[in-house]
mmCIF file as gemmi writes it, N, C-alpha and C atoms, coordinates in Angstrom:
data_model
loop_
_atom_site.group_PDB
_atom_site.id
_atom_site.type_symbol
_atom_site.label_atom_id
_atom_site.label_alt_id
_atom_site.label_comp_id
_atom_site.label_asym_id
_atom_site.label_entity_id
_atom_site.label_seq_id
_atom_site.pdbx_PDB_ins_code
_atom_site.Cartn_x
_atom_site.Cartn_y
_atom_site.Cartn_z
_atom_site.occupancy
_atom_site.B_iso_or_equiv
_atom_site.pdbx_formal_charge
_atom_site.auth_seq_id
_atom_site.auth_asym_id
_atom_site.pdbx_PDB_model_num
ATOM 1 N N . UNK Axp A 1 ? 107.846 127.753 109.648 1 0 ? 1 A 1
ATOM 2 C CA . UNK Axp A 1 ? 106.995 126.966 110.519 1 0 ? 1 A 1
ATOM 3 C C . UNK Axp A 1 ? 106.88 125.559 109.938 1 0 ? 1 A 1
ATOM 4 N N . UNK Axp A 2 ? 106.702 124.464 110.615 1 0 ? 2 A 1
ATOM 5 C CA . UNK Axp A 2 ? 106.771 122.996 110.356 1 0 ? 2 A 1
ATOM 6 C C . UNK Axp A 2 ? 105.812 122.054 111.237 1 0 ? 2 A 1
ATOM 7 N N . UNK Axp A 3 ? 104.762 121.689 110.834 1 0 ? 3 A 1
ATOM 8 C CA . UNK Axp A 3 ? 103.64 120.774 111.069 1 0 ? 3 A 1
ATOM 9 C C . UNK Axp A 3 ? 103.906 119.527 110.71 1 0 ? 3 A 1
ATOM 10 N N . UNK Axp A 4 ? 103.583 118.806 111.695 1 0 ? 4 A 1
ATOM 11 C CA . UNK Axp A 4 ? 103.537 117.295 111.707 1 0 ? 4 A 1
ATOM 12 C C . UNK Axp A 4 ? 102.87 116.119 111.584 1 0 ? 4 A 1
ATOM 13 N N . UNK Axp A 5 ? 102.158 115.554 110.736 1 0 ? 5 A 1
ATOM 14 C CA . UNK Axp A 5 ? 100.944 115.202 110.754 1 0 ? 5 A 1
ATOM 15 C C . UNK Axp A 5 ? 101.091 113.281 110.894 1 0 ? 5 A 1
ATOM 16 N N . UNK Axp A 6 ? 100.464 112.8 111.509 1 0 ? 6 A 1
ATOM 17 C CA . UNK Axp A 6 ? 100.101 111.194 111.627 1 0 ? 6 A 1
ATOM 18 C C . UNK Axp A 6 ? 99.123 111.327 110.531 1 0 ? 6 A 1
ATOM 19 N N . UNK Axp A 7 ? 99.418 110.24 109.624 1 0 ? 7 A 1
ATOM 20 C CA . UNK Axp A 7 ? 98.488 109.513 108.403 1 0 ? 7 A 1
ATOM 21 C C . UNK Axp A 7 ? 98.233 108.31 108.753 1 0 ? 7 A 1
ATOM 22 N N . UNK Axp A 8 ? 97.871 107.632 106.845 1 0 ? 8 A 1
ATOM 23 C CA . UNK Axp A 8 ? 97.104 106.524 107.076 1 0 ? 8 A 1
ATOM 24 C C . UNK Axp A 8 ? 97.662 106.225 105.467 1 0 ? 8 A 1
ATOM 25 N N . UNK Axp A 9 ? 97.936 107.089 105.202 1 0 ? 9 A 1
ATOM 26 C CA . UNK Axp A 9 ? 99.328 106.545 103.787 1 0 ? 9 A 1
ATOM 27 C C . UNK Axp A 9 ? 99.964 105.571 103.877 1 0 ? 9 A 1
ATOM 28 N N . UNK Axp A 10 ? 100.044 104.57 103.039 1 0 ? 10 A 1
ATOM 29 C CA . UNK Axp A 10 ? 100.447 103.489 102.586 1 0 ? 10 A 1
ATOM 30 C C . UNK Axp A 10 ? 101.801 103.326 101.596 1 0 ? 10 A 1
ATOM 31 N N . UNK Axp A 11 ? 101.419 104.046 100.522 1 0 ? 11 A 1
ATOM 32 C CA . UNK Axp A 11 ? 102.433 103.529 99.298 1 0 ? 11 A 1
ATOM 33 C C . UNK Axp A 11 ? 102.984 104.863 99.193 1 0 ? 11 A 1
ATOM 34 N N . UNK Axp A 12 ? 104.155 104.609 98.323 1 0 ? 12 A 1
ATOM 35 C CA . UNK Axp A 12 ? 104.715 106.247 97.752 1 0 ? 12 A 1
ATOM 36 C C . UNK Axp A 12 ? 104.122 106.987 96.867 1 0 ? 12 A 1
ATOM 37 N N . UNK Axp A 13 ? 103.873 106.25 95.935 1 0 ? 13 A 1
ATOM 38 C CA . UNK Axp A 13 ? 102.409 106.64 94.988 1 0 ? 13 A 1
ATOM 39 C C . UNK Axp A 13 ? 101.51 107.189 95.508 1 0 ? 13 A 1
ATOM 40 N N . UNK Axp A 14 ? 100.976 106.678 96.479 1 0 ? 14 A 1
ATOM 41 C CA . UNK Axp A 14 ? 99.689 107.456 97.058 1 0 ? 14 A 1
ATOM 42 C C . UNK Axp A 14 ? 100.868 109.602 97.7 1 0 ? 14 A 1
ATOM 43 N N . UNK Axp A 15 ? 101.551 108.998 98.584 1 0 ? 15 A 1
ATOM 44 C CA . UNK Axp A 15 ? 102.137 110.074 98.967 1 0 ? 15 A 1
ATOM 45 C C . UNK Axp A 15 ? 102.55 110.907 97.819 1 0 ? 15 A 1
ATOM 46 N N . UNK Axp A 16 ? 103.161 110.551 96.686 1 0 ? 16 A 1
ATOM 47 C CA . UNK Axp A 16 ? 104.216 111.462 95.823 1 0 ? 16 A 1
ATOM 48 C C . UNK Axp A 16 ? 102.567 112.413 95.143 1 0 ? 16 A 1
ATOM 49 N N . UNK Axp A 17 ? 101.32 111.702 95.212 1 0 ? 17 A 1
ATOM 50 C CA . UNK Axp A 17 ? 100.28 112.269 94.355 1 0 ? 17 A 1
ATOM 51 C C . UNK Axp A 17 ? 99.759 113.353 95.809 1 0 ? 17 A 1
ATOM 52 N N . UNK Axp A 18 ? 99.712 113.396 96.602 1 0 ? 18 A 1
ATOM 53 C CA . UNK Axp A 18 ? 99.71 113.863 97.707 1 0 ? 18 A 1
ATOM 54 C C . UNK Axp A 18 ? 100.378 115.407 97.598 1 0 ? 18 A 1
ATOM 55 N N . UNK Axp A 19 ? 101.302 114.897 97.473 1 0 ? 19 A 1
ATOM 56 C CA . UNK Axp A 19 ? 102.497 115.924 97.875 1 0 ? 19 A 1
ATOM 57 C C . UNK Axp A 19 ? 102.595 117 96.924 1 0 ? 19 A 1
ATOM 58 N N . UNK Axp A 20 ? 101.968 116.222 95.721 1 0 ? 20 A 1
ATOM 59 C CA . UNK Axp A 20 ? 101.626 117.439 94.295 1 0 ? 20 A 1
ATOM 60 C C . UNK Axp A 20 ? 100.533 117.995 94.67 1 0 ? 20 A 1
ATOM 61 N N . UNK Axp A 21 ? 99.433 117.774 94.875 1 0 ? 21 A 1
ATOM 62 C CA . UNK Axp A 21 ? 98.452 118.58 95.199 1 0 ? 21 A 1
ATOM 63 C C . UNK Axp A 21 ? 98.782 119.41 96.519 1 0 ? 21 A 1
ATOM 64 N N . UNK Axp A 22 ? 99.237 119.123 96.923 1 0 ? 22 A 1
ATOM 65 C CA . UNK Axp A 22 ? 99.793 120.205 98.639 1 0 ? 22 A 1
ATOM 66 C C . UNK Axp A 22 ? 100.624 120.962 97.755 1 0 ? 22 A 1
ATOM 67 N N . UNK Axp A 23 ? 101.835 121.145 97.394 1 0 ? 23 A 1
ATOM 68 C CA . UNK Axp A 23 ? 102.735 121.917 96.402 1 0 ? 23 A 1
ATOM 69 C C . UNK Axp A 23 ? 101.851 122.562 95.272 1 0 ? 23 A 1
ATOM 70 N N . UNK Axp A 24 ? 100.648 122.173 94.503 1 0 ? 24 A 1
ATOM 71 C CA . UNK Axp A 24 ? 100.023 122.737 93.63 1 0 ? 24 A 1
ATOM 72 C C . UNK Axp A 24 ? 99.501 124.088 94.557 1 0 ? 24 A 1
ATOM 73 N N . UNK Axp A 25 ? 99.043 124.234 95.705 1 0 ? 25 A 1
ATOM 74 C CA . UNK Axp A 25 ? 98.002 124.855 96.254 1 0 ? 25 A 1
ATOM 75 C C . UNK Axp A 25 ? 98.905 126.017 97.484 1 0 ? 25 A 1
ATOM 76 N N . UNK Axp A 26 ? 100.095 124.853 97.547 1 0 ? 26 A 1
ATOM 77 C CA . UNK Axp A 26 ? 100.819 125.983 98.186 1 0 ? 26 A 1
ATOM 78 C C . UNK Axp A 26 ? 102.097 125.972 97.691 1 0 ? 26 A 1
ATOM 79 N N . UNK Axp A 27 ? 102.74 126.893 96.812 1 0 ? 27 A 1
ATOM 80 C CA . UNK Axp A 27 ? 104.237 126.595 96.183 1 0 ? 27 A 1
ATOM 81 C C . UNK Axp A 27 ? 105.285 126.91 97.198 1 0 ? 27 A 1
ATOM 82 N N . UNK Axp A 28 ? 104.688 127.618 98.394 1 0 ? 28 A 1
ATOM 83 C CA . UNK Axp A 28 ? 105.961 127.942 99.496 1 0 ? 28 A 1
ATOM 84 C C . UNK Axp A 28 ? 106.136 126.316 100.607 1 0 ? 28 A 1
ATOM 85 N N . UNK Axp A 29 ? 105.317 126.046 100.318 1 0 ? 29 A 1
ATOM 86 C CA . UNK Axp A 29 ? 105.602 124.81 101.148 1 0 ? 29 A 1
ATOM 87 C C . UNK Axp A 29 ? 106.405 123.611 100.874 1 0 ? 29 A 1
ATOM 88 N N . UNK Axp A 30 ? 107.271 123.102 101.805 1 0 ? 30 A 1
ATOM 89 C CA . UNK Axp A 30 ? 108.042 122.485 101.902 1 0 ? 30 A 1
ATOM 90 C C . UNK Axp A 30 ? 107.668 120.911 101.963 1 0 ? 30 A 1
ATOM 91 N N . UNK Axp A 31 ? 107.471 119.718 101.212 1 0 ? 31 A 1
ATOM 92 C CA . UNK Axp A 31 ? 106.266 118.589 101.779 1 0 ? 31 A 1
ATOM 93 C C . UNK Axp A 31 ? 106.997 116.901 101.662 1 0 ? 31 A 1
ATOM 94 N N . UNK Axp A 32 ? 107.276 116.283 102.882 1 0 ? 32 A 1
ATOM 95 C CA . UNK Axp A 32 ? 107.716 115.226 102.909 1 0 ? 32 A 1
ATOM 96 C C . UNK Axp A 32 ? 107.028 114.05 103.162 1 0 ? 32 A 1
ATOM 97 N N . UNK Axp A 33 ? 107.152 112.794 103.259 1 0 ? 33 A 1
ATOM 98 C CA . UNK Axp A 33 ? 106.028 112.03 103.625 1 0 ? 33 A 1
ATOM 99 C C . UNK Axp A 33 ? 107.57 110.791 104.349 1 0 ? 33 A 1
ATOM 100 N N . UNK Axp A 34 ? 107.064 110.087 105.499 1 0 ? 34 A 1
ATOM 101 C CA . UNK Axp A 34 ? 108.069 109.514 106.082 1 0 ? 34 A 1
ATOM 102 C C . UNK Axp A 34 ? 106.966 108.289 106.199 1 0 ? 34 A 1
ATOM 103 N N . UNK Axp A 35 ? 106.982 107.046 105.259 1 0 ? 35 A 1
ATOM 104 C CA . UNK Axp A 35 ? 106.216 106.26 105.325 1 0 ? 35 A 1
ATOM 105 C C . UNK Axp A 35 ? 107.005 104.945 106.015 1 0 ? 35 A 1
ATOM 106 N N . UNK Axp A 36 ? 108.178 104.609 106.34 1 0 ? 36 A 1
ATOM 107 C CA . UNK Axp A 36 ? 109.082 104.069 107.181 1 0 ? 36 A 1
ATOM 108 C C . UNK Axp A 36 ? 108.179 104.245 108.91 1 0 ? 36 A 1
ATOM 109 N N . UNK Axp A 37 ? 107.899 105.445 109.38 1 0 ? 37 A 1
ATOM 110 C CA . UNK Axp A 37 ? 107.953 105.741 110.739 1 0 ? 37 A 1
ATOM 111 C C . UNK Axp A 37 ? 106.115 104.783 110.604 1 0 ? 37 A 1
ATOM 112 N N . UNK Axp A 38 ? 106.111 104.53 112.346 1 0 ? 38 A 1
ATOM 113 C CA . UNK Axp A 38 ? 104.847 103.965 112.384 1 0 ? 38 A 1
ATOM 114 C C . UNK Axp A 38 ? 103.64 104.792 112.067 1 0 ? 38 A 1
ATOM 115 N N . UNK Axp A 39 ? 103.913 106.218 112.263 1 0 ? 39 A 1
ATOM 116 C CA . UNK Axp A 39 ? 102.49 107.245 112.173 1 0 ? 39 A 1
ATOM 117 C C . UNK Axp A 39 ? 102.521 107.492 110.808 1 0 ? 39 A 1
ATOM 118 N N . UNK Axp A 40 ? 103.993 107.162 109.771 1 0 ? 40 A 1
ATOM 119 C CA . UNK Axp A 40 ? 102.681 107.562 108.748 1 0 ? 40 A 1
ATOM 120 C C . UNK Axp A 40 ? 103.221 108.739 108.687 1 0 ? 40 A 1
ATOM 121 N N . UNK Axp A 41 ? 104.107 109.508 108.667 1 0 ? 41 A 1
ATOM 122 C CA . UNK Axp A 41 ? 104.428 110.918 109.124 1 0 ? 41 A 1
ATOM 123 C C . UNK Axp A 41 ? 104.484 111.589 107.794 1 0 ? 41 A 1
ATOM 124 N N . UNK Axp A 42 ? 104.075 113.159 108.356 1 0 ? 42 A 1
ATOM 125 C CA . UNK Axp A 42 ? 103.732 113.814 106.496 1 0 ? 42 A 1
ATOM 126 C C . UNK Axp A 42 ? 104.377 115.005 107.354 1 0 ? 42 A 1
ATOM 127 N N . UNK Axp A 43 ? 104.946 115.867 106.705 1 0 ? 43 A 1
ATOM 128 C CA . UNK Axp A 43 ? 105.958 116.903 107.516 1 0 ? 43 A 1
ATOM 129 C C . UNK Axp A 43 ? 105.7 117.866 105.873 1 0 ? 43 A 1
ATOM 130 N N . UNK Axp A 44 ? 105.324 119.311 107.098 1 0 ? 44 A 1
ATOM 131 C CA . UNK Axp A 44 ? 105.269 120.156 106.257 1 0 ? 44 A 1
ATOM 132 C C . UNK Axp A 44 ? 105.555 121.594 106.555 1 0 ? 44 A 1
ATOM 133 N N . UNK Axp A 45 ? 106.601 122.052 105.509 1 0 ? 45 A 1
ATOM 134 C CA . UNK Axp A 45 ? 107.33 123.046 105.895 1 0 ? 45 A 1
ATOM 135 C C . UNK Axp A 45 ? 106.897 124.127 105.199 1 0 ? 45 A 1
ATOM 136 N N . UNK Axp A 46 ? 106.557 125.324 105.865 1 0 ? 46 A 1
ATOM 137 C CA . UNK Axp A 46 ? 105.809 126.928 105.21 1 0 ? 46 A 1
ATOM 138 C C . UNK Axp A 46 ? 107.337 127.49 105.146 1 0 ? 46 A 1
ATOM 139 N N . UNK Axp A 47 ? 108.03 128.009 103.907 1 0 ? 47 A 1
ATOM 140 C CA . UNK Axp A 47 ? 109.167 128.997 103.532 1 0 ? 47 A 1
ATOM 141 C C . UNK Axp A 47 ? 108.73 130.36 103.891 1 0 ? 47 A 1
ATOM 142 N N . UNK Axp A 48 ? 107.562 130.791 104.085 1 0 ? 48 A 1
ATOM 143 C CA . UNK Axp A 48 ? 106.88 132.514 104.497 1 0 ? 48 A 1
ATOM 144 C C . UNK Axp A 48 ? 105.531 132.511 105.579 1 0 ? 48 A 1
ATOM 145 N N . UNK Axp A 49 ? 105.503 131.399 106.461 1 0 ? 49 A 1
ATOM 146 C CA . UNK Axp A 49 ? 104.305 131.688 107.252 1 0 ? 49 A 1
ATOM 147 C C . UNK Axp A 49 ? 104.203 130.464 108.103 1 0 ? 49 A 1
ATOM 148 N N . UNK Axp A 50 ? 103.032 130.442 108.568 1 0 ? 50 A 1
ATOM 149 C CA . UNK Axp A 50 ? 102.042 129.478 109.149 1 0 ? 50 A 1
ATOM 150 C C . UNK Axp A 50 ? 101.996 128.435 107.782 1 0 ? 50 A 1
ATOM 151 N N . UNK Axp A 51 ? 102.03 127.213 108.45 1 0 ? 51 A 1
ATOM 152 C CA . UNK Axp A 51 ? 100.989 125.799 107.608 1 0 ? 51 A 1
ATOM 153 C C . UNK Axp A 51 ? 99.346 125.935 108.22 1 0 ? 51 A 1
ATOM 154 N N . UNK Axp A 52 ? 99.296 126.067 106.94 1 0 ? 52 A 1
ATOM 155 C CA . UNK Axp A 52 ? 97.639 125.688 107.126 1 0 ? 52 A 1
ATOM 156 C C . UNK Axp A 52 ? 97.114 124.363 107.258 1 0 ? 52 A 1
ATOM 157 N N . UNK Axp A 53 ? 96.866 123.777 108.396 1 0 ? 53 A 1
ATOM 158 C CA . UNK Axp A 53 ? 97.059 122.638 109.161 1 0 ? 53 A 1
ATOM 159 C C . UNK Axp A 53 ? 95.329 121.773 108.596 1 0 ? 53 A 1
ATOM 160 N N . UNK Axp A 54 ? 94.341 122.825 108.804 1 0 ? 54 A 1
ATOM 161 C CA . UNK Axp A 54 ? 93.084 122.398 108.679 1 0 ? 54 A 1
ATOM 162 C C . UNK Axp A 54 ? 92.957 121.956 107.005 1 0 ? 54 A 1
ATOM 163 N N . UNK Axp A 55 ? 93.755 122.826 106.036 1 0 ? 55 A 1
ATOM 164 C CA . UNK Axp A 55 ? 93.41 122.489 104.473 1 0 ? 55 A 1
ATOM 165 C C . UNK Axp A 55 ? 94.346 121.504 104.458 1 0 ? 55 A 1
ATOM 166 N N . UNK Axp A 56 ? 95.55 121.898 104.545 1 0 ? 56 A 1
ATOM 167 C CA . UNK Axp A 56 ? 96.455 120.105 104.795 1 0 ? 56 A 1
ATOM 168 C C . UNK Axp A 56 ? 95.839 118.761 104.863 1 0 ? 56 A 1
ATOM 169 N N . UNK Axp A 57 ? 95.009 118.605 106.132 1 0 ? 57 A 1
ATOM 170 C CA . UNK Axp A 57 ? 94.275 117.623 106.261 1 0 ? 57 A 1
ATOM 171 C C . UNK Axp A 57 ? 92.518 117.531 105.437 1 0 ? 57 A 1
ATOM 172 N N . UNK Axp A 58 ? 92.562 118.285 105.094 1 0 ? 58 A 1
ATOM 173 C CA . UNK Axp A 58 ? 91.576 118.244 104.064 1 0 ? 58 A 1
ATOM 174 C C . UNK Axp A 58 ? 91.74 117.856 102.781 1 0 ? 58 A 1
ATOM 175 N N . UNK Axp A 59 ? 93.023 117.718 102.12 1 0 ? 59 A 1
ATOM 176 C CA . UNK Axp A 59 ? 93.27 117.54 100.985 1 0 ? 59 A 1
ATOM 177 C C . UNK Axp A 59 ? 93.548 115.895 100.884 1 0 ? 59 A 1
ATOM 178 N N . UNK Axp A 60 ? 94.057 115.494 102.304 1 0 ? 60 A 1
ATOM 179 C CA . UNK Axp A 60 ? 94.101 114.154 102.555 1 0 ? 60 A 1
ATOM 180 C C . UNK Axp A 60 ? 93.422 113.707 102.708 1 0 ? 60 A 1
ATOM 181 N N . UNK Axp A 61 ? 91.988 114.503 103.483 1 0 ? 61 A 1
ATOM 182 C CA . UNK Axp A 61 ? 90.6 113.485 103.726 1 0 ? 61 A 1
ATOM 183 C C . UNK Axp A 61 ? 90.194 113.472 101.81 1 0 ? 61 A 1
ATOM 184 N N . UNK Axp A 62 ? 89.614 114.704 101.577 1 0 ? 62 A 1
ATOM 185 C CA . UNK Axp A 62 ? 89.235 114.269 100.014 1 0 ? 62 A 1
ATOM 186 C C . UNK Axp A 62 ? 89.933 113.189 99.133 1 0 ? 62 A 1
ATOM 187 N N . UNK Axp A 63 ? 90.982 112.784 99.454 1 0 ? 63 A 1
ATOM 188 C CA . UNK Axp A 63 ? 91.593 112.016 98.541 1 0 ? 63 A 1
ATOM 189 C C . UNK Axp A 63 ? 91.692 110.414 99.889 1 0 ? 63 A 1
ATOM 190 N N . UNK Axp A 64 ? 90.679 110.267 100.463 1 0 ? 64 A 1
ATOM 191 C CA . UNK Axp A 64 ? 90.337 109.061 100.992 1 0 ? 64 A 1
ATOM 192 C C . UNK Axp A 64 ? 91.174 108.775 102.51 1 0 ? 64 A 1
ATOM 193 N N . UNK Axp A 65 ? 92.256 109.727 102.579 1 0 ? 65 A 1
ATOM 194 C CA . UNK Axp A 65 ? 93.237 109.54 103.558 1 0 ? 65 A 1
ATOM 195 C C . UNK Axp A 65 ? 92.958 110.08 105.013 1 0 ? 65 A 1
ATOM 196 N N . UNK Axp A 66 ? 93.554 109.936 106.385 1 0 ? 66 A 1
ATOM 197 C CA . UNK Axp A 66 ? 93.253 110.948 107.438 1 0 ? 66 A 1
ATOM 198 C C . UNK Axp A 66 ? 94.617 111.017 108.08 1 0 ? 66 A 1
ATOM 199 N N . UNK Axp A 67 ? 94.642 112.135 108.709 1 0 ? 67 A 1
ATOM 200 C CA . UNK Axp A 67 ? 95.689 113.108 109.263 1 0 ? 67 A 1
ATOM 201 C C . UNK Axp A 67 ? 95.206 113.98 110.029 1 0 ? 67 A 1
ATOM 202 N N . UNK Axp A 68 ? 96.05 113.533 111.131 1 0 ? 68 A 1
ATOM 203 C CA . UNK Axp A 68 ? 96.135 114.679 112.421 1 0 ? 68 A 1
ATOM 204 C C . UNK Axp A 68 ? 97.257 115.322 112.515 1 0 ? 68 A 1
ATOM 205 N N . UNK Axp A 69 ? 97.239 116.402 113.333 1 0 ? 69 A 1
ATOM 206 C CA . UNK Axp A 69 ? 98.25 117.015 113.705 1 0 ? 69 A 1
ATOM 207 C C . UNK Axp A 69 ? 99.309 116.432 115.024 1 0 ? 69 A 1
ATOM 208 N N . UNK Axp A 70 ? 100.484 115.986 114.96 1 0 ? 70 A 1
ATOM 209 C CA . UNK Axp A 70 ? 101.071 115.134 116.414 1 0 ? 70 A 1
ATOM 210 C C . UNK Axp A 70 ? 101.729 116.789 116.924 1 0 ? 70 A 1
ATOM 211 N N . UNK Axp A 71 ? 101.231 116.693 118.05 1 0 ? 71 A 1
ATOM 212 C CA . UNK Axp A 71 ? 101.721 117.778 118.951 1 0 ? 71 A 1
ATOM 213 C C . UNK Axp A 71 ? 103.493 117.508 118.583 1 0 ? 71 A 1
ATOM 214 N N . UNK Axp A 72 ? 103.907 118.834 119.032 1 0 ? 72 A 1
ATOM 215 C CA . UNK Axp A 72 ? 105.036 119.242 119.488 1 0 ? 72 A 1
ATOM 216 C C . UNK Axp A 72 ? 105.7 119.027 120.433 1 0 ? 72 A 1
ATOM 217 N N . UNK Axp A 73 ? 105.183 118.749 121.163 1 0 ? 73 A 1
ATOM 218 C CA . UNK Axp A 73 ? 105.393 118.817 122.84 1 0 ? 73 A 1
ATOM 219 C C . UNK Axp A 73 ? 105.956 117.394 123.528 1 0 ? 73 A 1
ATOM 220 N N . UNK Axp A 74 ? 107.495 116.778 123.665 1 0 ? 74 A 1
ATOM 221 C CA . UNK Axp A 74 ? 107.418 115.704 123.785 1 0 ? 74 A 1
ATOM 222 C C . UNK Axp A 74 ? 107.119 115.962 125.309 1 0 ? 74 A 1
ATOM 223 N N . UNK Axp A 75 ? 106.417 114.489 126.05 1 0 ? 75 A 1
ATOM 224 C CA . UNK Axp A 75 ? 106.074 114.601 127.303 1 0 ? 75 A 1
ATOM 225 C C . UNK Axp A 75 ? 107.49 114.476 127.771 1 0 ? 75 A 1
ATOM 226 N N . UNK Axp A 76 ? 106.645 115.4 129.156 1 0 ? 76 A 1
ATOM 227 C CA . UNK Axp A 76 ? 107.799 116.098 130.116 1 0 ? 76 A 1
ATOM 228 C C . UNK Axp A 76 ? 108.95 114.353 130.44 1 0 ? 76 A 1
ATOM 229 N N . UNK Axp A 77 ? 110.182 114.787 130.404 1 0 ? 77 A 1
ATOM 230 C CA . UNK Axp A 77 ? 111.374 113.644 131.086 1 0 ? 77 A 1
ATOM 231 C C . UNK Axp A 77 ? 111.38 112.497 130.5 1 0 ? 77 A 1
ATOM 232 N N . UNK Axp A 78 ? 111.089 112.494 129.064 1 0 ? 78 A 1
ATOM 233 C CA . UNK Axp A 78 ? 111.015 111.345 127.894 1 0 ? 78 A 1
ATOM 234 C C . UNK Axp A 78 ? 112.543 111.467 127.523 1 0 ? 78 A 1
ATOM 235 N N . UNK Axp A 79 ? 112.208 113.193 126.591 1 0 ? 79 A 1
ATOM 236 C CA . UNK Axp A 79 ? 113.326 113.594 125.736 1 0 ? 79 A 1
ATOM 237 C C . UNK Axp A 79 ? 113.618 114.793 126.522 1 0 ? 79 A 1
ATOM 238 N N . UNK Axp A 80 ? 113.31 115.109 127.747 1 0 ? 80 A 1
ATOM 239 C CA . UNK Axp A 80 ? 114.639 116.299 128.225 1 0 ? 80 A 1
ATOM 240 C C . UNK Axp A 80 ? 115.645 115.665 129.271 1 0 ? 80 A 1
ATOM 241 N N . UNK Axp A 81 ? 116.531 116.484 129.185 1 0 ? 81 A 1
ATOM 242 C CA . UNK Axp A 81 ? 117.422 116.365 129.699 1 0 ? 81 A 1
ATOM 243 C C . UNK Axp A 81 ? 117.514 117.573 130.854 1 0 ? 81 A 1
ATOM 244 N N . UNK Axp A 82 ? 118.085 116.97 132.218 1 0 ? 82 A 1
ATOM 245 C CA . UNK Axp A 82 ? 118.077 117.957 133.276 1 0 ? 82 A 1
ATOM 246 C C . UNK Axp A 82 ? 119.098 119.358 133.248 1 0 ? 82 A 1
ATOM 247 N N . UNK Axp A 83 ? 118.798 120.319 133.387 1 0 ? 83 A 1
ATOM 248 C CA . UNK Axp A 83 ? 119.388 121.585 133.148 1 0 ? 83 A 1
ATOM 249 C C . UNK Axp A 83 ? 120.614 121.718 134.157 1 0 ? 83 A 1
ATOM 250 N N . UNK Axp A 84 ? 122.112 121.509 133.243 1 0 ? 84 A 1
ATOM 251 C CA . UNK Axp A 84 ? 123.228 121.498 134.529 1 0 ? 84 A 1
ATOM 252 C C . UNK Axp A 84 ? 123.974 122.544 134.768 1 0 ? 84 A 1
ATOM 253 N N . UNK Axp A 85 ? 124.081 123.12 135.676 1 0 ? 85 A 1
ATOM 254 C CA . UNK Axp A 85 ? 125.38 124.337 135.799 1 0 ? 85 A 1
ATOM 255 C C . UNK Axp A 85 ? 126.711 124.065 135.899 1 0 ? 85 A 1
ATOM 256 N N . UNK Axp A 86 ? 126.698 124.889 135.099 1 0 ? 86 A 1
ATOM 257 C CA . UNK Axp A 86 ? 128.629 124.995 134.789 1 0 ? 86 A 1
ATOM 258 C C . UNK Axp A 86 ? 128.977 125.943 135.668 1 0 ? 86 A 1
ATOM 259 N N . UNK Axp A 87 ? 129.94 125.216 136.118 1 0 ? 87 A 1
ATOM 260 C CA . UNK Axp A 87 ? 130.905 125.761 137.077 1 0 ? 87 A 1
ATOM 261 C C . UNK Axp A 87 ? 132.609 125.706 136.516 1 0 ? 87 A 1
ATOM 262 N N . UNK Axp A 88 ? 133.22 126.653 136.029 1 0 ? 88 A 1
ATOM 263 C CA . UNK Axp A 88 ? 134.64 126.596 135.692 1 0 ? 88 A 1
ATOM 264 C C . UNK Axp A 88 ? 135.588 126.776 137.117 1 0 ? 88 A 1
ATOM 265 N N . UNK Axp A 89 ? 136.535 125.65 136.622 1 0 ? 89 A 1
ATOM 266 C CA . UNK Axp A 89 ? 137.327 125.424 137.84 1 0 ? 89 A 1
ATOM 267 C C . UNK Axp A 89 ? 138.173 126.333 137.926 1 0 ? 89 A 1
């Protein structure tokens, strides 16, 4: 499973200290920080389960930061593409 979170992270420093305390608390988790993208993006990958989405963002509020969760769901006819049938000639 893989959660997506919008921050408010700044530096790599701030993230790389981040990313140890998320890895301290959960060793199955997978934890990136994409400080390039405009949200700020913190991506986090469970190797055996669910991300625990609510302590995630808790570990970021205690340490001064905030994070939401960005849905999954891109809106409808952004990023799909129309469903075509194949027909072999």
């Amino acid at each position: 499973m893989v959660e997506v979170f919008k921050t408010d992270v700044q530096e790599r420093r701030q993230a790389n200290r981040l990313i140890g305390q998320i890895n301290r608390l959960f060793s199955d988790y997978t934890v990136s920080f994409d400080l390039e993208d405009c949200d700020k993006i913190l991506r986090v990958q469970s190797k055996t389960g669910l991300v625990d989405a609510e302590l995630v963002i808790a570990i970021l509020e205690d340490s001064g930061f905030t994070a939401e969760i960005l849905p999954d769901d891109a809106p409808i006819g952004l990023f799909t593409l129309p469903l075509l049938a194949f027909t072999p000639n």
